[in-house]
C-alpha positions in Angstrom: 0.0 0.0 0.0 1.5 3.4 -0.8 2.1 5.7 1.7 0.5 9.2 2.4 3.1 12.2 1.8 2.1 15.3 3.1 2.5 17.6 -0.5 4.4 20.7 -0.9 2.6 24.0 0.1 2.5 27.4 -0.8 3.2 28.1 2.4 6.8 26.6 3.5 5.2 27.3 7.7 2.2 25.3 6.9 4.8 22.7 6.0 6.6 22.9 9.1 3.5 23.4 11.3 2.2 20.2 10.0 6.0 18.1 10.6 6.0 19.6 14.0 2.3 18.3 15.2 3.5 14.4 13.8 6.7 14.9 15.6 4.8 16.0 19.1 2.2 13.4 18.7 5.2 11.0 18.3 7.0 12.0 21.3 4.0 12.0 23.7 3.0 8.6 22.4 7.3 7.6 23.6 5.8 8.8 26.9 2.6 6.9 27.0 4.5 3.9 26.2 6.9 3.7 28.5 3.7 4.7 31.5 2.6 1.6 29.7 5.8 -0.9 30.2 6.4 0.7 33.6 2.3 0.0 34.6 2.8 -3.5 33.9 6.4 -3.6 35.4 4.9 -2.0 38.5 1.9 -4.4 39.0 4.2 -7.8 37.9 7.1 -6.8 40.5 5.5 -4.8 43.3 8.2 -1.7 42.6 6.7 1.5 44.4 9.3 3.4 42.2 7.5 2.3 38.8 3.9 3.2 39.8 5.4 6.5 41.5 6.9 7.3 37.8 4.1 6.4 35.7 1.8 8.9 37.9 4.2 11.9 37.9 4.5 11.4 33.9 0.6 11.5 33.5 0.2 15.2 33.8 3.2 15.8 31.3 1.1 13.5 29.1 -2.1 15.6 29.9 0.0 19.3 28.7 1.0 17.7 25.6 -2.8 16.8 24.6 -3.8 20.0 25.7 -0.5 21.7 23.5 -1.5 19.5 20.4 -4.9 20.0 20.6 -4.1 23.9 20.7 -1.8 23.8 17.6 -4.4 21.8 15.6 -7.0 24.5 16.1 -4.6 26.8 15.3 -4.1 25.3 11.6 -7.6 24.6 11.2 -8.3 28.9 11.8 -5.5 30.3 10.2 -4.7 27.4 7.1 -8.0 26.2 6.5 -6.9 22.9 5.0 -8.4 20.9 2.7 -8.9 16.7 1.9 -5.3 15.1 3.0 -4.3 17.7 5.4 -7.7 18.1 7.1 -7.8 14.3 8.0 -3.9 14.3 9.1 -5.7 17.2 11.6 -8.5 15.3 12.3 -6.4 12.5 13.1 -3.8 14.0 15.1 -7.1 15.4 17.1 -8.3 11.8 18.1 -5.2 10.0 18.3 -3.9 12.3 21.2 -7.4 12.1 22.7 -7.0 8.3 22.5 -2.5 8.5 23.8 -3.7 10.5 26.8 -6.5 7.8 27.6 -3.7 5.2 27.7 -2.2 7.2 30.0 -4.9 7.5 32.3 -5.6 3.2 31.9 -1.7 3.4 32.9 -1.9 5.4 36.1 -4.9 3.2 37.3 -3.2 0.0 36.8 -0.3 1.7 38.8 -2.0 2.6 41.7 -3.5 -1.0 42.1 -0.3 -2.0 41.8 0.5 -0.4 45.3 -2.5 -2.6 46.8 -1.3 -5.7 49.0 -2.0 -8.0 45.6 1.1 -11.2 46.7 -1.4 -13.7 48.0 -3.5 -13.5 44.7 -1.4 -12.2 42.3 0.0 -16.5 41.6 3.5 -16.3 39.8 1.4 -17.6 36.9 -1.3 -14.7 36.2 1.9 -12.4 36.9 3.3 -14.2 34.0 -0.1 -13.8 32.2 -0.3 -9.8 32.6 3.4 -10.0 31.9 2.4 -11.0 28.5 -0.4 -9.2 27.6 1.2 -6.1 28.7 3.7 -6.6 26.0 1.3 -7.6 23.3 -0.3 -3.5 24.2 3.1 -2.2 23.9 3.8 -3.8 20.8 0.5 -2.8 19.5 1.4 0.9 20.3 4.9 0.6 19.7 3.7 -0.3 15.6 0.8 2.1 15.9 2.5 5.0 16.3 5.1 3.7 13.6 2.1 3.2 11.3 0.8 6.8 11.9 4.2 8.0 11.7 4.6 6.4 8.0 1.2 6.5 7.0 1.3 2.8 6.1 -1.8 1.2 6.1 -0.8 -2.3 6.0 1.0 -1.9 9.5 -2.2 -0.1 10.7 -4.5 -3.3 9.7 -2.1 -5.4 12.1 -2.3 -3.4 15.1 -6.2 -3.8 14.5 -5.6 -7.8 13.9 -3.5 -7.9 17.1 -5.8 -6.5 19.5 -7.8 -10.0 19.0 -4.6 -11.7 21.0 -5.0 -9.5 23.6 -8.7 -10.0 24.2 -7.9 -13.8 24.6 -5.5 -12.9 26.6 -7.3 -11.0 28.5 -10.4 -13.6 28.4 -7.6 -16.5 30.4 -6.8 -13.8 32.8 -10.1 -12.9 33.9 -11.2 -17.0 34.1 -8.4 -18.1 36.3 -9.8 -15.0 38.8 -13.3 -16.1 38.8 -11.7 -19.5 39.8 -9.8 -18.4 42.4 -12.6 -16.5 43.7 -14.7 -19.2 43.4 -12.3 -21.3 45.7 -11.4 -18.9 48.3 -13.5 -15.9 49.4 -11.3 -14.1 51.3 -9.4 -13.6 48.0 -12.4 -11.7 46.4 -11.8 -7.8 47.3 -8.0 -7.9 45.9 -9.0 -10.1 42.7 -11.5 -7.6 41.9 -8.5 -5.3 42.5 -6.1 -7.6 40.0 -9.5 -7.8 37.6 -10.1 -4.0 37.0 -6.3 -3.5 36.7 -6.6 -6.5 33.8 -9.3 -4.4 32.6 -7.5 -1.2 31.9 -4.8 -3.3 30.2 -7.1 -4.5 27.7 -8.6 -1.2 26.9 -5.5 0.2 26.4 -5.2 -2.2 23.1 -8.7 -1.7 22.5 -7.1 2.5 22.5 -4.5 1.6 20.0 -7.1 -0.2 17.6 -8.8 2.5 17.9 -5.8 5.0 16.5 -5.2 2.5 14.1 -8.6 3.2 12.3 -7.5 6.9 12.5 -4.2 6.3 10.6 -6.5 4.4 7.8 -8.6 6.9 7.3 -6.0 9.4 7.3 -4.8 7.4 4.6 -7.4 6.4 2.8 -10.3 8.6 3.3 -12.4 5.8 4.7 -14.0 5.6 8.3 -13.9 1.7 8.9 -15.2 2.2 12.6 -17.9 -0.2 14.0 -17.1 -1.9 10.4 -15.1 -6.2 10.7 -12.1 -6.7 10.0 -13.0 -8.5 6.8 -15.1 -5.5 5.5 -12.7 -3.3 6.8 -9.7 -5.8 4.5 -12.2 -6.0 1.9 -12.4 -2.2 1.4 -9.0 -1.6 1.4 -8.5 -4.1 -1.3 -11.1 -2.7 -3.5 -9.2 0.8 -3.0 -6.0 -0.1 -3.9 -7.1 -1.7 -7.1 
């Protein structure tokens, strides 16, 4: 699939305005993903220092939405731009919206993190969140890559990969109700362990969603609320 290049303007600013917004939704999306490792890091190991991190970043992650979001109305006043451009705006609009929610799934699995989670948190479901942690950050990781080259193909696998962590998420969630089901004292931290679980899987459910963005950025085409294989099947008849 070709790629989308941002043309030549009249207006060598409007250039620069545009390469500077990418760039800053690039290096908050760095931040968000390392909230994201260090989340996961925090609730696996029990490290105080982690969680403490990933909080303090979260309002450096909340200025930058607020910064982007400024510039992008900016352009929209003063350049009024047209068909590619617009959606790169319109993108960059949702896709912060979407980084800074990541952000906020992040802090909340941190602070559960510092809950007294040892006597439910079994070496195996630490193993469990260990993984599916990594399938997010790997999903964000190519995410922002895809937006970042415009390349739709790369997009359609982030949106393909956020099936593994709903298993993923799905094995999780049984071996709680089991333990639960066997001991009932464990309830109130499992709950705890569930909701942090939870946040993990939206935050994949957050990068599918910026995926989607990048294709329409791309393509023109809103494939929300749309299968994968319509989405796939609309891409192919495009690109014939």
């Amino acid at each position: 699939m070709d790629n989308l290049h941002i043309g030549q303007h009249i207006s060598r600013q409007f250039n620069e305005e545009l390469e500077e917004v990418r760039s800053k939704v690039l290096f908050m999306g760095g931040i968000v993903e390392q909230q994201l490792a260090n989340a996961v890091k925090a609730l696996v190991s029990g490290k105080a220092s982690l969680a403490r991190e990933v909080i303090k970043s979260d309002r450096r992650v909340n200025s930058l939405e607020l910064e982007i979001d400024e510039e992008c109305t900016r352009i929209v006043a003063r350049r009024q731009p047209a068909a590619t451009d617009l959606r790169l705006v319109m993108t960059v609009i949702k896709t912060i919206n979407d980084l800074e929610r990541i952000g906020d799934e992040a802090k909340r699995v941190a602070k559960m993190s510092q809950e007294e989670l040892d006597g439910v948190l079994s070496e195996h479901v630490r193993e469990e969140f260990s993984h599916m942690g990594e399938l997010v950050r790997d999903m964000l990781r190519n995410v922002l890559d895809a937006f970042a080259r415009t390349d739709v193909d790369a997009a359609v696998e982030v949106v393909k990969a956020d099936k593994k962590v709903d298993r993923k998420y799905k094995g999780i969630i049984k071996q709680l109700i089991e333990r639960m089901s066997s001991d009932p004292d464990a309830v109130p931290t499992a709950i705890n362990i569930l909701w942090a679980a939870r946040s993990i899987e939206r935050m994949g459910d957050r990068c599918q969603n910026i995926a989607e963005y990048v294709i329409y950025m791309v393509l023109g085409m809103d494939v929300r609320h749309i299968s994968l294989d319509d989405v796939l099947a609309e891409i192919e008849a495009q690109s014939v």
